[in-house]
C-alpha positions as CSV (number, residue, x, y, z in Angstrom):
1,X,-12.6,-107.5,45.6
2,X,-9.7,-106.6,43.8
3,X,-11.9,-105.1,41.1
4,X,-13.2,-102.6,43.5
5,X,-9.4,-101.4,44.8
6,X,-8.3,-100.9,41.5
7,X,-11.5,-98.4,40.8
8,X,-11.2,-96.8,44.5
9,X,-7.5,-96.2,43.4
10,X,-8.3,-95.0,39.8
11,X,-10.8,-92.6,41.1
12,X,-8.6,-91.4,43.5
13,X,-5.4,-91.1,41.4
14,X,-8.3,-88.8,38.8
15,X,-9.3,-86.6,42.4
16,X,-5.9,-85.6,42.6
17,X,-5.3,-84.6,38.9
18,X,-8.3,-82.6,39.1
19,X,-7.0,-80.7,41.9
20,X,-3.5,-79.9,40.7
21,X,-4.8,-78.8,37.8
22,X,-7.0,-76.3,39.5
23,X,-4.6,-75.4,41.8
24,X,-2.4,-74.4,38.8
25,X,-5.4,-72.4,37.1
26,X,-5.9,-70.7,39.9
27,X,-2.2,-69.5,40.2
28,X,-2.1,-68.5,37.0
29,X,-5.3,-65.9,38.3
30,X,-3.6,-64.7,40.9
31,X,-0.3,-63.8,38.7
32,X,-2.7,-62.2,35.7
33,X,-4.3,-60.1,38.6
34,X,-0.8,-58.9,39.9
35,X,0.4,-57.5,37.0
36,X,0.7,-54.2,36.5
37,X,-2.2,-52.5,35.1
38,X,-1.0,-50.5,31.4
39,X,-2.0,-46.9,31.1
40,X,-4.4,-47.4,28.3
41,X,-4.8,-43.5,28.4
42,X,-4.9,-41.5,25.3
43,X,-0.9,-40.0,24.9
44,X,-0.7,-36.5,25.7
45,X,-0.1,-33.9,22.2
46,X,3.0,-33.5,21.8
47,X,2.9,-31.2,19.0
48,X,4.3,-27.7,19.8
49,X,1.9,-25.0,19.3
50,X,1.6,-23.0,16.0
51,X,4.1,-20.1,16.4
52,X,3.1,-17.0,15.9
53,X,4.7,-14.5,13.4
54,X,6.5,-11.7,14.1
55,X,5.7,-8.1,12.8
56,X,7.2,-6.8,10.1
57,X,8.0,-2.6,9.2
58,X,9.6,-0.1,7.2
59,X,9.3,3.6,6.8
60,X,10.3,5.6,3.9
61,X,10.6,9.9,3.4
62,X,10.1,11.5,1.1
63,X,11.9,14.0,0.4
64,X,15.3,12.6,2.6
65,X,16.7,16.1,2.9
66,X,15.2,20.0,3.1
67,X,16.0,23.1,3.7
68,X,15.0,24.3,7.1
69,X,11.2,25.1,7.4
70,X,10.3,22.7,4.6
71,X,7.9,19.5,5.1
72,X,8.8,16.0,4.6
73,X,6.2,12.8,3.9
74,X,6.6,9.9,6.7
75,X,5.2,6.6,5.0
76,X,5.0,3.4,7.2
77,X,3.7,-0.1,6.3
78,X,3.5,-3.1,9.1
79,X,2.6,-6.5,9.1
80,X,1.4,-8.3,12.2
81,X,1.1,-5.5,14.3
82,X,-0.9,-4.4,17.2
83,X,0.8,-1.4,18.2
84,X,2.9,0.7,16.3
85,X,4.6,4.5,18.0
86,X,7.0,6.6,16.1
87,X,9.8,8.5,18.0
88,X,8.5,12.1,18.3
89,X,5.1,11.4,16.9
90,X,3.6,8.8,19.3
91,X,1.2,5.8,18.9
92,X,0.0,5.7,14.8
93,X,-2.2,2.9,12.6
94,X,-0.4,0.3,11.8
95,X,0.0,1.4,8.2
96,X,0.1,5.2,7.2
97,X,1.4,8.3,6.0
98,X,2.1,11.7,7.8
99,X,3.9,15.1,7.4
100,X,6.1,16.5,9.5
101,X,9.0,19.8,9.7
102,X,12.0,18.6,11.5
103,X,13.8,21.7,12.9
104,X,17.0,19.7,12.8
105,X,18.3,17.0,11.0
106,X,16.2,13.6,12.7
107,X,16.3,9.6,12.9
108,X,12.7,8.7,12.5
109,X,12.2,5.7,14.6
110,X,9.5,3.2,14.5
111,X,8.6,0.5,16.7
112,X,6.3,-2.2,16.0
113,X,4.6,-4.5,18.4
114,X,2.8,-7.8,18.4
115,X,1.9,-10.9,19.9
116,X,5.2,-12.6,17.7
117,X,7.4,-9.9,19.4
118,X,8.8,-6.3,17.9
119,X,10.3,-4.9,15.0
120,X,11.9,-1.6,14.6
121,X,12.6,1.0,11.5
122,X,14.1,3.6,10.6
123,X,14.5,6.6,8.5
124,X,16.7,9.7,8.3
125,X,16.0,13.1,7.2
126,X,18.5,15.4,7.3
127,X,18.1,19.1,7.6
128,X,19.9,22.0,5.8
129,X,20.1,24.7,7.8
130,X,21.4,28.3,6.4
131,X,24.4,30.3,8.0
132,X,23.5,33.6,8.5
133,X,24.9,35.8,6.1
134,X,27.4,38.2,6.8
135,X,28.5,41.3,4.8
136,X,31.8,42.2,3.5
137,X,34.1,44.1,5.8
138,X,37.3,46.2,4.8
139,X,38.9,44.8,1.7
140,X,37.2,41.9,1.5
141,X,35.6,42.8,-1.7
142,X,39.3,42.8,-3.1
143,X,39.8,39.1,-1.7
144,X,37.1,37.1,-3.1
145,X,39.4,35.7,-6.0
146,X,38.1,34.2,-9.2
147,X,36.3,30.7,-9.4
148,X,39.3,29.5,-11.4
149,X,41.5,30.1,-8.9
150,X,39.0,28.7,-6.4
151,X,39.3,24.9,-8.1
152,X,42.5,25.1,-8.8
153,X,43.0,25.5,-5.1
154,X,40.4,24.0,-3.1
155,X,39.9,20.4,-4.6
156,X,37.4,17.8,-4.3
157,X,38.0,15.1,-1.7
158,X,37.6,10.9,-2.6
159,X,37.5,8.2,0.7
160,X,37.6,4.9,0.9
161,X,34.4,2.5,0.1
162,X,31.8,2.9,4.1
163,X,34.7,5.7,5.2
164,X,34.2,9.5,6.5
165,X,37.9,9.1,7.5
166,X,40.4,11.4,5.6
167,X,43.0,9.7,3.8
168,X,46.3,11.3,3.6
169,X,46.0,12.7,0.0
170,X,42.7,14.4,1.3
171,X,44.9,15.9,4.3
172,X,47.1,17.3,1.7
173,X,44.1,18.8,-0.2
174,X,42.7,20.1,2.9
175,X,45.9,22.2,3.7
176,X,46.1,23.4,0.1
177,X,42.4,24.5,0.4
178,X,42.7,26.2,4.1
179,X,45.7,28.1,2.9
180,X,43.5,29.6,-0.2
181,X,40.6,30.4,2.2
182,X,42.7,31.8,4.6
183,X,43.8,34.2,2.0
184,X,40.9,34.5,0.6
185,X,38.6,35.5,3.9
186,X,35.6,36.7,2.0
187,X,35.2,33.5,-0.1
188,X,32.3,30.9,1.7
189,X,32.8,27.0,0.6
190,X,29.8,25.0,0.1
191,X,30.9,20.7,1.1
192,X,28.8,18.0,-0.6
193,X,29.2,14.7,0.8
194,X,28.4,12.1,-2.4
195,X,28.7,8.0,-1.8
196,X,28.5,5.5,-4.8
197,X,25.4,3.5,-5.3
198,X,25.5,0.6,-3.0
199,X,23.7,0.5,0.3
200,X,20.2,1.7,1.0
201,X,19.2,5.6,0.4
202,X,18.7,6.4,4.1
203,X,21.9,5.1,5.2
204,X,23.9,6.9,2.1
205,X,22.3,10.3,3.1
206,X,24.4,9.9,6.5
207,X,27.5,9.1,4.8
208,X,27.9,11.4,2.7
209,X,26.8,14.0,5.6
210,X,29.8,12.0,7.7
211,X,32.1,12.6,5.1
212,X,30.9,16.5,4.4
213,X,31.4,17.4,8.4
214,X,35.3,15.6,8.3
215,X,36.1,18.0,5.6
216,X,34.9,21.0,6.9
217,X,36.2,20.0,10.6
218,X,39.6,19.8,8.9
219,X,39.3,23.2,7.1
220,X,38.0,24.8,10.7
221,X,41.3,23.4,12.4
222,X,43.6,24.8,10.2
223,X,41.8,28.4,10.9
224,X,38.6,28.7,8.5
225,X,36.0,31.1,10.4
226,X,33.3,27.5,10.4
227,X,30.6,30.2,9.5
228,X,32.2,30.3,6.0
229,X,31.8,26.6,5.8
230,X,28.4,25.0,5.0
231,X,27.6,21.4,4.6
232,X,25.2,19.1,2.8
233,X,24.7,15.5,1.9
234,X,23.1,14.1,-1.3
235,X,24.4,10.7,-0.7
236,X,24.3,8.1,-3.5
237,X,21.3,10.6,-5.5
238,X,23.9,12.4,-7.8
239,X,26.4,10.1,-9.1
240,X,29.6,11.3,-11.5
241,X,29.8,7.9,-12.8
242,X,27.1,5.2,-13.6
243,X,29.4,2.1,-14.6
244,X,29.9,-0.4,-11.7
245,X,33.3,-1.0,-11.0
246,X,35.3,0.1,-8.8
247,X,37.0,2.9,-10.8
248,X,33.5,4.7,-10.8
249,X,32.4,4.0,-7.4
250,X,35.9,5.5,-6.1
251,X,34.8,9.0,-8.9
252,X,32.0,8.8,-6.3
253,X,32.8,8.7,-2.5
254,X,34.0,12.4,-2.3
255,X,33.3,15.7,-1.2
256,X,33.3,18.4,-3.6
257,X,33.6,22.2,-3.2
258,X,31.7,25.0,-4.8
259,X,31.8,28.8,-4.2
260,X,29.1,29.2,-1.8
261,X,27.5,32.7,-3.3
């Protein structure tokens, strides 16, 4: 008898283990199945997109100055282009040449488009345009003077280094030379506007018209008729002095007068 309680009780004391222990696994279910779920999705590219580049141009003339009524070569090249338009020409290929006569003096500008964005250019030809002639009147013929007397009088003019400005020793030349011409009404002055050999050809050709015009604006207002007064650039093409130093680039930046026959 007491045999059969301590089995009863040994089966019983095994029942409950078994059910704790299932009770447990099954908790341990029900937490696994709470959790929350990870994405397990592929991550999104994050890489930024290949960009695109963006269009490159020039254009070139050739030549950068003429006489009135002469022809100048436009050349353009581009680079990741899709549309390309010139200022006073319209749309053009994207790479070309083409010529053109500019009645006056013109800032060729080119605009290049593309799916990386737009570009510009630009190129300046400048145009020389003749005064008309006018013949001697009463004693002019007596007041012409000699070309000695015309340097010795009317001197060259030197500016500082990316300057049209006069500097005081060019004011002092100026007054010398509008005194002479003055005197002199039948002499006409030809102004050269030069710049040493830095800085691109284009923007040079400006310069040196820049500098040209101050001279003969300061010559007009101190009386000379501005019909005896012509103007023209050749910017850094002629240069006095080759050596690059400072010395030479000052022989350079100046304006220089000639009898204009």
């Amino acid at each position: 008898m007491a045999n059969e309680r301590k089995t009863e009780f040994m089966n019983g004391q095994r029942m409950r283990t078994a059910i704790v222990a299932g009770a447990a696994a099954l908790l341990m279910l029900t937490a696994a199945g709470c959790k929350k779920k990870v994405n397990d999705l592929p991550p999104a590219n994050t890489e930024a997109p290949s960009s695109v580049p963006a269009p490159t141009a020039s254009i070139s003339a050739d030549p950068l100055a003429i006489d009135l009524g002469q022809s100048v070569v436009l050349n353009w090249r581009t680079t990741n282009a899709t549309s390309v338009s010139i200022d006073g020409i319209g749309q053009v290929n994207v790479n070309g040449t083409t010529t053109v006569s500019p009645a006056n003096s013109t800032n060729f500008h080119l605009v290049a488009k593309g799916d990386g964005g737009t570009t510009e250019a630009n190129v300046r030809v400048t145009v020389r345009i003749p005064e008309a002639p006018t013949g001697p009147t009463g004693n002019d013929d007596g007041n012409m003077g000699s070309e000695a007397e015309f340097k010795a009088n009317v001197k060259d003019l030197f500016f500082d280094y990316d300057s049209y400005e006069l500097r005081p020793d060019a004011q002092s030349s100026v007054s010398s030379a509008a005194r002479y011409l003055n005197a002199h009404p039948a002499v006409k002055v030809l102004v050269a506007g030069y710049c040493d050999d830095r800085g691109s050809a284009e923007y040079n050709i400006t310069l040196g018209e820049n500098r040209a015009n101050s001279a003969k604006t300061a010559l007009v207002n101190a009386g000379v008729s501005p019909n005896r007064v012509r103007v023209v650039s050749y910017g850094k093409e002629r240069q006095f002095c080759t050596e690059e130093s400072e010395s030479c680039w000052q022989q350079n930046r100046r304006d220089q007068f000639s009898l204009d026959r």
